[in-house]
C-alpha positions, 0 to 999 in steps of 0.5 A: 619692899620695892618703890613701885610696890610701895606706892601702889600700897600707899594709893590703896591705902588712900583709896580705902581707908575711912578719913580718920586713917588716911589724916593718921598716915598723913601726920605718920608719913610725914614725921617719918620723912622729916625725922629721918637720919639718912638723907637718902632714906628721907629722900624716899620717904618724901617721894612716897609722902608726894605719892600719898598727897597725889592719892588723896587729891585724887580721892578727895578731889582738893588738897587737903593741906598738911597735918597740924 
C-alpha cells in the first residue's frame, strides 16, 4: 500500500471507529513501530503512528497521550 493511501486509511479509521478501537490501533501502531527490525520499516511506522495521533487530536480535540 502506498503511504498516501495508508494515512487516509488510517485517518478513516480514526474518524469512524468507537473509542475502544481506536485506543486498540493506538497500543498496536505503536508496538509495531518500536518492535520493528528494520530501521527504515520503523521509520514508516512511526510516520504513519504521527498521522494516527494528529487524526485523533483532531477527532477528540485533545492529546490523549499514549497507550499504557
Amino acid at each position: 500500500m502506498a503511504d498516501q493511501d495508508a494515512y487516509d486509511a488510517v485517518i478513516a479509521q480514526v474518524r469512524s471507529s468507537p473509542t475502544a478501537t481506536v485506543d486498540e490501533l493506538d497500543a498496536a501502531l505503536l508496538g509495531a513501530a518500536a518492535g520493528s527490525i528494520s530501521a527504515e520499516a520503523r521509520l514508516r511506522l512511526v510516520r504513519f503512528y504521527a498521522m494516527f495521533k494528529i487524526a485523533e487530536v483532531l477527532r477528540y480535540e485533545e492529546f490523549r497521550g499514549f497507550p499504557q
